[in-house]
KOLMI-842136 format. One record per residue (C-alpha): chain; residue number from 1; residue in one letter; x, y, z. Coordinates in pm, 1 decimal. Layout:
N
- c|k|r|x|y|z
- A|NUM|A|X|Y|Z
...
***
This chain:
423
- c|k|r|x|y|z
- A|1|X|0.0|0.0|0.0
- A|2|X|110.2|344.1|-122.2
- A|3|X|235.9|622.2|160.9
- A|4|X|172.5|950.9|306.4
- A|5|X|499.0|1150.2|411.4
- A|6|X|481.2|1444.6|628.0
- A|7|X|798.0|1653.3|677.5
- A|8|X|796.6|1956.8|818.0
- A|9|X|1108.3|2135.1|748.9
- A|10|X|1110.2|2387.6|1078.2
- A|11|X|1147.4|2049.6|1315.2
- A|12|X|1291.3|1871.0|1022.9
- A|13|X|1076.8|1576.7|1170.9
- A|14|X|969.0|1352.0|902.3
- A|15|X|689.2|1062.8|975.4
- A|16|X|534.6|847.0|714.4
- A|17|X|200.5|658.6|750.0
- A|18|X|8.5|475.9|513.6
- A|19|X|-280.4|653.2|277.6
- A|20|X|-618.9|615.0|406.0
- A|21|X|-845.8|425.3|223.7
- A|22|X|-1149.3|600.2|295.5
- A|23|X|-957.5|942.2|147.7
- A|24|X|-850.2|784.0|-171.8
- A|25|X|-1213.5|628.5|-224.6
- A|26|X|-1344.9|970.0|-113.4
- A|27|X|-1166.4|1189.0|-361.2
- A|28|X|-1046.0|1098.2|-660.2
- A|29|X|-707.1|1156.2|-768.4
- A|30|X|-451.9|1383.5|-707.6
- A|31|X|-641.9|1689.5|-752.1
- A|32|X|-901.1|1583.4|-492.8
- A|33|X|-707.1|1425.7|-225.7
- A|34|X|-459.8|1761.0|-235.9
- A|35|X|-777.7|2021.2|-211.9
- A|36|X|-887.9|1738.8|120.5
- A|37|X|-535.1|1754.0|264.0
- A|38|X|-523.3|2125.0|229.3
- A|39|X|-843.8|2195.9|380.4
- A|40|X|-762.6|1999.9|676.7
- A|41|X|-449.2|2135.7|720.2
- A|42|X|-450.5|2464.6|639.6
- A|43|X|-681.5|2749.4|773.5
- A|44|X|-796.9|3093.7|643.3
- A|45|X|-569.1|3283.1|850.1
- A|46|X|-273.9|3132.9|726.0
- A|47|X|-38.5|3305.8|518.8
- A|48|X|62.4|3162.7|173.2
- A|49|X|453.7|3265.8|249.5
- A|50|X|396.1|3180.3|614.4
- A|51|X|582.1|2863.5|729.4
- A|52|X|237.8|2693.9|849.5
- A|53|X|147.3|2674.7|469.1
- A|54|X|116.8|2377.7|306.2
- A|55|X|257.2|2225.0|-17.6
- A|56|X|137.1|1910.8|-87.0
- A|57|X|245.1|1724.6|-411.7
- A|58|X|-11.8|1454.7|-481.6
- A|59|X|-27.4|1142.9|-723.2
- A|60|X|-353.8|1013.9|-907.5
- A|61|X|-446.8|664.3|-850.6
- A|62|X|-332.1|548.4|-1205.0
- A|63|X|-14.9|759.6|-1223.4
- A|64|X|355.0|545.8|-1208.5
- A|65|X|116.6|263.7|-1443.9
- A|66|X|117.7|189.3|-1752.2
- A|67|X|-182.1|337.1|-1798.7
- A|68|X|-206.8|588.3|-2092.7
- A|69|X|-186.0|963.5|-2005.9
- A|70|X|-176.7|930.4|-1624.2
- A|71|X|116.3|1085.9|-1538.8
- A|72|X|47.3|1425.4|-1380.6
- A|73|X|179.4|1547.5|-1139.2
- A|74|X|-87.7|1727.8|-900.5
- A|75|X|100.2|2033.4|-666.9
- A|76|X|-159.1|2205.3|-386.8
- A|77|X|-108.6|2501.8|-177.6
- A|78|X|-274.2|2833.3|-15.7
- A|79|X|-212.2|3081.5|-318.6
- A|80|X|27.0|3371.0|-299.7
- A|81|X|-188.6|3519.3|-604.5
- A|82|X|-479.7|3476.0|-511.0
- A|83|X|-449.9|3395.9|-88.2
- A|84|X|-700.6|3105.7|-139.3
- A|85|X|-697.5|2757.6|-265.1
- A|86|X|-410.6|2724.8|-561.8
- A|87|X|-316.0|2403.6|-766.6
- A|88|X|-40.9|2353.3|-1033.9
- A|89|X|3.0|2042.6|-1224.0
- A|90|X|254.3|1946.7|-1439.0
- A|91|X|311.9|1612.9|-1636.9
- A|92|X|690.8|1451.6|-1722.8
- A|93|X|797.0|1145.8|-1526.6
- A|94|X|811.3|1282.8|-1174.4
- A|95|X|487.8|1140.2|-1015.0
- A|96|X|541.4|809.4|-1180.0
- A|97|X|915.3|768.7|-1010.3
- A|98|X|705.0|906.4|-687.4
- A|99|X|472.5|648.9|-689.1
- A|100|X|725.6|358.0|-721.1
- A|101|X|884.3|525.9|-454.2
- A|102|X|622.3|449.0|-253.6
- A|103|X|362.1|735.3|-242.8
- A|104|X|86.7|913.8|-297.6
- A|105|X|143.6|1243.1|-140.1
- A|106|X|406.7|1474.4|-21.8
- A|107|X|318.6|1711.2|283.7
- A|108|X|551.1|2000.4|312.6
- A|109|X|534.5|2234.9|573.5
- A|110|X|778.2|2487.9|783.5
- A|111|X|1038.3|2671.7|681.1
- A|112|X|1407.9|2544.6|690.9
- A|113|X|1680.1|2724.8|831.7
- A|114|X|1883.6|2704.7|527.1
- A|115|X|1842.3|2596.1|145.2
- A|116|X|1764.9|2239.8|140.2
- A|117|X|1691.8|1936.9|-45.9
- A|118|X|1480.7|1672.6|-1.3
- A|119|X|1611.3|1334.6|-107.7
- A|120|X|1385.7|1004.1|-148.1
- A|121|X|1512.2|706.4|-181.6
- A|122|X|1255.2|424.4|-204.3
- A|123|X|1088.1|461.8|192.9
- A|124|X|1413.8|664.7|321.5
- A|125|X|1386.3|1052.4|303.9
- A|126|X|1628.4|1319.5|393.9
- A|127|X|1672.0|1652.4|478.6
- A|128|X|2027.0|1745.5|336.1
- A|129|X|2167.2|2118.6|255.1
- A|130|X|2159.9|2245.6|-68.5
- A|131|X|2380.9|2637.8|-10.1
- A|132|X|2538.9|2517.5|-330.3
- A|133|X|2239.2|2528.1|-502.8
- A|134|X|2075.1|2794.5|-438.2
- A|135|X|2086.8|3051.6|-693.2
- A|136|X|2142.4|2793.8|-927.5
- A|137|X|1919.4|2806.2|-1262.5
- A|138|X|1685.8|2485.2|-1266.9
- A|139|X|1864.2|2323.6|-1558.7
- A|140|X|2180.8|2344.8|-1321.5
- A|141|X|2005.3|2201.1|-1049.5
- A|142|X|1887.9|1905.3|-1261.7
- A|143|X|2257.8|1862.2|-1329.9
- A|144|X|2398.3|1869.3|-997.0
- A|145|X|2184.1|1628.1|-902.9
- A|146|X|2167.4|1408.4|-1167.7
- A|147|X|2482.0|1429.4|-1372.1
- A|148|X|2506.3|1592.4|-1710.5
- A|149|X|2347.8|1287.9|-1907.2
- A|150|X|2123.9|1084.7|-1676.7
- A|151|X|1983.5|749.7|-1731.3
- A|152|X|1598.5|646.2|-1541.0
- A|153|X|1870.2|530.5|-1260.3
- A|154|X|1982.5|857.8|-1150.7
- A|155|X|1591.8|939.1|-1029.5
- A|156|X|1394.7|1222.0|-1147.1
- A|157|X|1403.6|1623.6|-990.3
- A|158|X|1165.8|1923.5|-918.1
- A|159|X|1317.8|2238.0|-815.3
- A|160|X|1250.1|2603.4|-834.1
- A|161|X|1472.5|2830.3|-948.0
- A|162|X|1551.0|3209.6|-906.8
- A|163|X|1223.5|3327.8|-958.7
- A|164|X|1083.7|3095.7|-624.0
- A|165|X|1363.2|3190.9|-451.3
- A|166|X|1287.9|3551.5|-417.0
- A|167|X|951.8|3425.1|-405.6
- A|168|X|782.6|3617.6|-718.2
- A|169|X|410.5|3548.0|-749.2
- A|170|X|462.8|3369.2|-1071.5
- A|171|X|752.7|3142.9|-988.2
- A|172|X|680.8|2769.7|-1104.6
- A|173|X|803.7|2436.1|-980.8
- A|174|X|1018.4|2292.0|-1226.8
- A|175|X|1026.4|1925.3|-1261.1
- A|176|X|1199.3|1679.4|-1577.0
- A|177|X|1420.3|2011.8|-1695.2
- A|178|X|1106.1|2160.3|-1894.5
- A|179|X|807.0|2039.9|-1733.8
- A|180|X|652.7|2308.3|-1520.8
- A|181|X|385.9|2293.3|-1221.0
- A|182|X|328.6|2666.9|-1292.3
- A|183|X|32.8|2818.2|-1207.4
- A|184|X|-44.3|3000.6|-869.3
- A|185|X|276.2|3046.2|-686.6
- A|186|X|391.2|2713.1|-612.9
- A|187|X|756.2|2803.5|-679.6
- A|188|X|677.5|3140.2|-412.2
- A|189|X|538.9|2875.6|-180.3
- A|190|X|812.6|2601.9|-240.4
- A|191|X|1112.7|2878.0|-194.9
- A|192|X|900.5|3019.0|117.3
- A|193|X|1044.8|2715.3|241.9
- A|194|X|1404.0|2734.6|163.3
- A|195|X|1287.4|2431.8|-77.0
- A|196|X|1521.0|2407.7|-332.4
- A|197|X|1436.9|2079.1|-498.2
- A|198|X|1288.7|1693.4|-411.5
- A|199|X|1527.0|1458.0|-542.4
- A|200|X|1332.2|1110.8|-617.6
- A|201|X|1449.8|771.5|-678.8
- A|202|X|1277.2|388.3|-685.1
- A|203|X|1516.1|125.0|-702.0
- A|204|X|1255.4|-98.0|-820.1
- A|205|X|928.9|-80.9|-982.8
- A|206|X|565.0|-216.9|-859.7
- A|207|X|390.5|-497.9|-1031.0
- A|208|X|111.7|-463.2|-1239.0
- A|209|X|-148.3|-688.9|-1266.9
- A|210|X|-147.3|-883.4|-1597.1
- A|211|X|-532.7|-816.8|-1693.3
- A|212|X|-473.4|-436.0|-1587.2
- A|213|X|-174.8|-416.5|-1834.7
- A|214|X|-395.3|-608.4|-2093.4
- A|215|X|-650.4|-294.9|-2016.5
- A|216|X|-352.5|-39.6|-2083.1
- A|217|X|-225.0|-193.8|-2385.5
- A|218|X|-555.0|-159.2|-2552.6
- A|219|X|-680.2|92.7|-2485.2
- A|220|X|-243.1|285.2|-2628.7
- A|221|X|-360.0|109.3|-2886.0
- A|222|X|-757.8|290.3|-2936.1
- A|223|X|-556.0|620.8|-2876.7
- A|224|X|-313.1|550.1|-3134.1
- A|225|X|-589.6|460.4|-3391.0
- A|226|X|-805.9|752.7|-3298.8
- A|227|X|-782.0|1007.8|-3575.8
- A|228|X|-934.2|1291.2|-3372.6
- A|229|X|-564.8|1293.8|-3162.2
- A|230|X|-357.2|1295.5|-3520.9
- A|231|X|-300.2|1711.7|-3452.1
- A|232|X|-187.6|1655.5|-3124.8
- A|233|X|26.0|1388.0|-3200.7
- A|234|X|141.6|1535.7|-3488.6
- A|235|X|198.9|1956.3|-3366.6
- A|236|X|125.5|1914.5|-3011.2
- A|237|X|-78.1|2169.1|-2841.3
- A|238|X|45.4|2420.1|-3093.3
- A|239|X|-202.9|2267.0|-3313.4
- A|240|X|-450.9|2496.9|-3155.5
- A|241|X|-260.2|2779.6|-3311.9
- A|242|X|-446.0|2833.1|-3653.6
- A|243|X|-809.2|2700.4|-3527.4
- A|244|X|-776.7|2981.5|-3254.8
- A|245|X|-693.1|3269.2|-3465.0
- A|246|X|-950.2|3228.3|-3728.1
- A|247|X|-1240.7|3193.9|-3483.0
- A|248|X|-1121.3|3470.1|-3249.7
- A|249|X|-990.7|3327.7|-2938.7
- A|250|X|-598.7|3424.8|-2989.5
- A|251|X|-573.6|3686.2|-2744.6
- A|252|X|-262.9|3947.1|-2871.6
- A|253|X|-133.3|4281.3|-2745.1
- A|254|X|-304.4|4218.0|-2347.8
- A|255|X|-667.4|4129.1|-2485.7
- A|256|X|-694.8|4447.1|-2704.5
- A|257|X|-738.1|4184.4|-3028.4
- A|258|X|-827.5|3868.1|-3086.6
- A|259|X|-653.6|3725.9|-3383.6
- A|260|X|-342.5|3808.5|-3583.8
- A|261|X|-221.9|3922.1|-3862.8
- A|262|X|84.4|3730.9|-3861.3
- A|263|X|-56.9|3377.7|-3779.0
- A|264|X|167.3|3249.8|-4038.7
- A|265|X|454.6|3281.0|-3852.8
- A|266|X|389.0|3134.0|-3532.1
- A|267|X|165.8|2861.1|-3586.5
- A|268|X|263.7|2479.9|-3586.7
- A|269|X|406.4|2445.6|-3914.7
- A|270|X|591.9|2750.4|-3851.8
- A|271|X|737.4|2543.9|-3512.2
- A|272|X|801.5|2263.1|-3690.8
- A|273|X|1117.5|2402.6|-3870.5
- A|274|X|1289.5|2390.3|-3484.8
- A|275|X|1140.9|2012.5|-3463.2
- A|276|X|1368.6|1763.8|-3263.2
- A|277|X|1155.0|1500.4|-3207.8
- A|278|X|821.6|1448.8|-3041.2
- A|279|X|837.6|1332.8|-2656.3
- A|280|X|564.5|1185.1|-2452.7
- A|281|X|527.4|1175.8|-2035.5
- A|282|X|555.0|855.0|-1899.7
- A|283|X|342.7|561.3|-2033.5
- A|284|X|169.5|779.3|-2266.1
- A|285|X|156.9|684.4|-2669.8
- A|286|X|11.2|999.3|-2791.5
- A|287|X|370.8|1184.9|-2716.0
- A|288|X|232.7|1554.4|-2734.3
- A|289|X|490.2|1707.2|-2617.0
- A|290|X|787.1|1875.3|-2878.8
- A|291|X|1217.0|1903.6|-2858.9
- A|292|X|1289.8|2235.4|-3039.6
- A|293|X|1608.8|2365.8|-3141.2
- A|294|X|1734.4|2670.1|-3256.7
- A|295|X|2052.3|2618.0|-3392.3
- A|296|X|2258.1|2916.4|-3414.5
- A|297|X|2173.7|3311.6|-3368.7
- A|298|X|2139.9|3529.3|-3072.5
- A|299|X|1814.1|3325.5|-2974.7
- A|300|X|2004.3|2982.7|-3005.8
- A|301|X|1915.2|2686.8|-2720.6
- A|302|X|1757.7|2333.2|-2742.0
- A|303|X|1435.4|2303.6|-2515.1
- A|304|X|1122.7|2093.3|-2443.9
- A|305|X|832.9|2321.2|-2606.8
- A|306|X|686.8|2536.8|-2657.9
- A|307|X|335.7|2450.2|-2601.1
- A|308|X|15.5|2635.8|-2734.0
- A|309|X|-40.6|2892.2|-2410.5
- A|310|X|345.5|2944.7|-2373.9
- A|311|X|337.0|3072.1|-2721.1
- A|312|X|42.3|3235.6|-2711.4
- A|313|X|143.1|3445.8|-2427.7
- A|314|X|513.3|3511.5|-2488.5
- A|315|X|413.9|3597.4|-2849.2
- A|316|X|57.7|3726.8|-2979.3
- A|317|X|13.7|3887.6|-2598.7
- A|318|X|334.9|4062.4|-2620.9
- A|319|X|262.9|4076.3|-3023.4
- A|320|X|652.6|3935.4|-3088.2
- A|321|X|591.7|3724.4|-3401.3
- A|322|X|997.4|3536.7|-3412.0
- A|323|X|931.3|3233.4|-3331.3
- A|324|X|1258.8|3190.7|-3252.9
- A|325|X|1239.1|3448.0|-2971.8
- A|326|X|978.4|3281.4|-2814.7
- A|327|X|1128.0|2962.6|-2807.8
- A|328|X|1406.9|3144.2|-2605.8
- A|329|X|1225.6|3310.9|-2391.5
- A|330|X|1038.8|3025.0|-2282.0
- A|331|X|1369.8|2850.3|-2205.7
- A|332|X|1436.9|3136.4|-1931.6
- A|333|X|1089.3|3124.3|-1839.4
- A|334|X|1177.8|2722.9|-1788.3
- A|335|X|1540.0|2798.0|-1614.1
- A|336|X|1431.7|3104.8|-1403.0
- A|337|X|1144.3|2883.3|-1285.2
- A|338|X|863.3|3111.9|-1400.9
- A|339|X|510.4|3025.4|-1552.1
- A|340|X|520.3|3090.3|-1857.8
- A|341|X|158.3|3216.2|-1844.1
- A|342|X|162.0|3461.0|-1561.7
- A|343|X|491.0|3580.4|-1694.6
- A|344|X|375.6|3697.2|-2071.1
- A|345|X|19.0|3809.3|-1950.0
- A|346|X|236.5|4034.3|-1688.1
- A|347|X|471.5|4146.3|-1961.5
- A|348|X|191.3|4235.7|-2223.8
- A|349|X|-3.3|4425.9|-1916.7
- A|350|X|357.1|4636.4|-1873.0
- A|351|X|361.5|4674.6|-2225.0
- A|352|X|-0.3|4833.0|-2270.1
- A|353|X|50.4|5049.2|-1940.5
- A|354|X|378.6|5177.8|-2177.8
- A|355|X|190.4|5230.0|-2435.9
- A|356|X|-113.5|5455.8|-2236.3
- A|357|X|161.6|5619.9|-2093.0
- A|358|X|158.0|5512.0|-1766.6
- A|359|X|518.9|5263.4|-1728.8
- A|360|X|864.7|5275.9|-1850.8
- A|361|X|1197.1|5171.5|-1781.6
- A|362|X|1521.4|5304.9|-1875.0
- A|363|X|1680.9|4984.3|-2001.1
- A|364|X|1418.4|4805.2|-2190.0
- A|365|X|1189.2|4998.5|-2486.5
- A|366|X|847.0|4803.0|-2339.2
- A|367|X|745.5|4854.6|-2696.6
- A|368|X|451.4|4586.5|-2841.9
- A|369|X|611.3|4323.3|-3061.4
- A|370|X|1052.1|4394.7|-2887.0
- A|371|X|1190.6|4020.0|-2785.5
- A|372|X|1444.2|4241.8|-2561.7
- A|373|X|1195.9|4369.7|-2399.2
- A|374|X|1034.2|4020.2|-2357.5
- A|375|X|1353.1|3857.9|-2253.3
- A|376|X|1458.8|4162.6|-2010.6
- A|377|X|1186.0|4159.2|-1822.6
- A|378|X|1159.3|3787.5|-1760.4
- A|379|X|1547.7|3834.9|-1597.3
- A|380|X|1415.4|4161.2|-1439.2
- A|381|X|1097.8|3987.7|-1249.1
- A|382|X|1260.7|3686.0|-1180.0
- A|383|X|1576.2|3870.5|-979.9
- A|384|X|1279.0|4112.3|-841.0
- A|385|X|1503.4|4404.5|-1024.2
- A|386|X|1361.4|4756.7|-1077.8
- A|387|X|1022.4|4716.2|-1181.5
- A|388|X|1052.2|4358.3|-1196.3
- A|389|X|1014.2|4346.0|-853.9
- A|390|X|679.0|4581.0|-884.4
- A|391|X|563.1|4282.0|-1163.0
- A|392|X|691.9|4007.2|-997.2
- A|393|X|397.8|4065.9|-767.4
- A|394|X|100.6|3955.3|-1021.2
- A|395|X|-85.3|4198.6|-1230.3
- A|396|X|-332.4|4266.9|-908.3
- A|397|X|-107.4|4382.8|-734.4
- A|398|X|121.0|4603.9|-928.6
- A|399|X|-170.0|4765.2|-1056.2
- A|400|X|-254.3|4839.0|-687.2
- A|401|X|126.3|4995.6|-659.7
- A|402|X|139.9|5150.2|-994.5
- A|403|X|-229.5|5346.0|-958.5
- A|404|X|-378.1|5559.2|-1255.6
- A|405|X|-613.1|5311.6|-1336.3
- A|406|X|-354.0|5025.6|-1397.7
- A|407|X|-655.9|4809.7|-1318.7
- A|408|X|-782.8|4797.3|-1603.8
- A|409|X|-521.4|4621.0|-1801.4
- A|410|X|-463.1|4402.9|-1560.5
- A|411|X|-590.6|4070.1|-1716.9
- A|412|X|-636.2|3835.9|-1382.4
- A|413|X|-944.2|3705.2|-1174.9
- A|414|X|-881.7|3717.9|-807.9
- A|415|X|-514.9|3788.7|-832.0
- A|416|X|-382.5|3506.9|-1104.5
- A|417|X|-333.7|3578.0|-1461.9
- A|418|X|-612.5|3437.4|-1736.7
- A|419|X|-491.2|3167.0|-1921.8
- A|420|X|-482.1|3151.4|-2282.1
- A|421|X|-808.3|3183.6|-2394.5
- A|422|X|-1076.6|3469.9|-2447.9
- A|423|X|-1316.4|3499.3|-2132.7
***
C-alpha cells in the first residue's frame, strides 16, 4: 500500500504513514485528495509565504502505471496570487518515479533554516543542505543532481529556481528540466520554504497486474488509432494555433485583439522548422509534447516546447511574431522557474501600461512586438530588479502599486493571470 509523508522542514521531523483508504475512495485523484489535505491542514488565517502553509504534491491513482496519459503530477497550496486555494500540475515522469517510490502524497510544511533538499530514496527521506544550489538556474540544479546525461537510474528532480527563490508570485516548480507545475505560486510557496528541490528515486518498480496491463495496452492502442488525436500527435498543443486565430480566441497585445495578422509565422508548421523530435510523459503513446532547437543566432538553445499557451502568451500577448524568440524566452521562463503564463500576460499588461503612458523603464523599450523587452523583463521579475520586482507581484497587485487606473489592463481574476483563452 502506497504512503503519506509528512515533513515539516522547521522540526525537520519527518513521519510516514500509510494513505487512508477512505480518502482515496473519497476523492479521486490527485487533484481531490490535495484540495482534502489542504483543507484539513490549512486554515484561512494562514499566510501563503507563512511557514504553516502547506505544499502538498499529490499522485492520481493510475499515475507510475502503464496506464495511458496518467502521469500528472498534481502540486496544492494556499495561493500567494490569489491567498485562497491554488493548484499547479505538471506532467513529465516525476509522479510516476514518486509512486514507485512508494507514495501518494508529499506534505511540506515549515520553513528550513537554510536551502535544502529533499532526497527520497525508495521509503528513506532526507533533509540534506543544498547552499550550493541555491541561486542555481533549474537546468543546473537538474545537473547537480543528476549528472550531465542521466539514465531512469539517476531518479527524477523538481526544483525552483531564481524566480521561487525571491519568491515572485509567478515562480513555477520545475520538474523533468522543462516540465513546469506553474500556475499560482507554487515556486513562491516552495522557496518560502528554503525548498530548493525533491530529489526522487525507486530502485525498483511495482507490479502490475497482468489483466490491468492487458486494459492499458488496448486501450495505447484505441488512442493511437483515434484520428481525432492525429493534430496533437502530430503539432502538439500548438495545433490549436491556426483554429484559434480564425475563430477569435488568440488573445494578442493584453486582450486588445483577438486574432493576428501574422498567424503564419507562429503557428505549428511555422514550429516545426525547430522540430527535434516528439516526446511523450511517462506511459503515454500519444507523445504531445515537442524538442525544439534553434541552432545558431542570438536566440540559439535546445528546449522541451513550446506549447500552445506558452506561445500564445510570450508571443501574440506581447505581439513578438519570431518564433525563434519565443522559443528562447520560454527557455528562461523554464530555467528562471517562471510560468510561462503569468509571466507573458504580466509582460503584455507592462507593455499596454507603456503604451497609455503610464510605465517605462530606462533599459528596456516596453514597446509591443521587442523580444528584448520580452527577454529583459523575464530576468528583471525573476531577480525582483527595478520594476521587476513591482511585476513580480502579479498583475493585481502592481496595478494596486502603480495606480492611474492600472486596473484595467490588468488581465487576472482574483489575483492570477487568465490563461490563454478569451473569457
Amino acid at each position: 500500500m502506497s504512503k503519506t509523508a509528512l515533513i515539516d522542514l522547521s522540526t525537520e521531523k519527518i513521519t510516514v504513514t500509510e494513505t487512508p483508504v477512505a480518502l482515496l475512495e473519497q476523492f479521486l485523484g490527485g487533484r481531490g485528495v490535495g484540495a482534502k489535505l489542504l483543507y484539513d491542514l490549512v486554515g484561512p488565517d494562514v499566510e501563503p509565504l507563512a511557514p504553516e502553509n502547506y505544499l502538498i504534491f499529490t499522485a492520481g491513482p493510475l499515475a507510475g502505471t502503464p496506464w495511458p496519459t496518467s502521469a500528472r503530477l498534481h502540486v496544492t497550496f494556499k495561493s500567494p496570487a490569489t491567498g485562497a486555494y491554488g493548484y499547479a500540475n505538471s506532467g513529465g515522469f516525476f509522479v510516476a518515479e514518486l509512486r514507485h517510490a512508494g507514495y501518494d502524497a508529499l506534505l511540506i510544511t515549515g520553513r528550513a533554516k537554510e536551502p535544502v533538499i529533499l532526497r527520497i530514496v525508495d521509503q528513506d527521506i532526507r533533509i540534506e543542505a543544498a547552499g550550493d544550489l541555491w541561486g542555481k538556474l533549474t537546468g543546473e540544479v537538474h545537473r547537480a543532481l543528476l549528472g550531465p546525461n542521466p539514465k531512469p537510474a539517476a531518479g527524477r528532480v523538481a526544483c525552483i529556481g531564481p524566480a521561487g527563490e525571491n519568491q515572485v508570485t509567478l515562480a513555477a516548480i520545475i520538474n523533468d528540466h522543462n516540465r513546469a507545475a506553474a500556475r499560482a505560486g507554487a515556486g513562491a510557496v516552495m522557496g518560502s520554504k528554503n525548498l530548493k528541490a525533491i530529489h526522487v528515486k525507486a530502485t525498483k518498480r511495482p507490479q502490475t497486474p497482468p489483466n490491468f496491463r492487458r486494459a492499458a495496452r488496448d486501450t495505447a492502442k484505441k488512442l493511437n488509432a483515434d484520428p481525432h488525436l492525429d493534430g496533437l500527435r502530430q503539432y502538439g498543443t500548438l495545433a490549436l494555433m491556426d483554429p484559434k486565430n480564425a475563430g477569435g480566441d488568440q488573445p494578442a497585445k493584453n486582450h486588445q485583439l483577438v486574432q493576428v495578422p501574422y498567424i503564419q509565422k507562429v503557428n505549428a508548421r511555422a514550429f516545426d522548422a525547430y522540430l527535434l523530435q516528439h516526446k511523450g510523459c511517462y506511459a503515454c503513446p500519444i507523445k504531445c509534447s515537442r524538442k525544439s532547437e534553434t541552432p545558431t543566432g542570438e536566440y540559439a538553445v535546445k528546449i522541451g516546447g513550446p506549447e500552445y499557451e506558452t506561445t500564445n502568451a510570450l508571443g501574440p500577448m506581447c505581439w513578438v511574431s519570431n518564433p525563434e524568440a519565443i522559443i528562447y524566452a520560454n527557455h528562461l521562463c523554464n530555467e528562471y522557474g517562471l510560468d510561462t503564463i503569468s509571466a507573458g500576460v504580466t509582460i503584455a499588461f507592462a507593455m499596454e501600461l507603456h503604451q497609455r503612458g503610464l510605465l517605462s523603464d530606462p533599459d528596456l523599450s516596453l514597446e509591443w512586438g521587442d523580444a528584448n523587452t520580452v527577454i529583459g523583463l523575464l530576468e528583471k521579475i525573476a531577480y525582483r530588479q527595478g520594476i521587476g520586482d513591482t511585476l513580480a507581484r502579479g498583475t493585481r497587485r502592481a496595478a494596486e502599486i502603480i495606480g492611474q487606473g492600472a486596473e484595467r489592463y490588468a488581465m487576472q481574476v482574483k489575483g492570477l493571470e487568465m490563461p490563454r483563452q478569451e473569457p
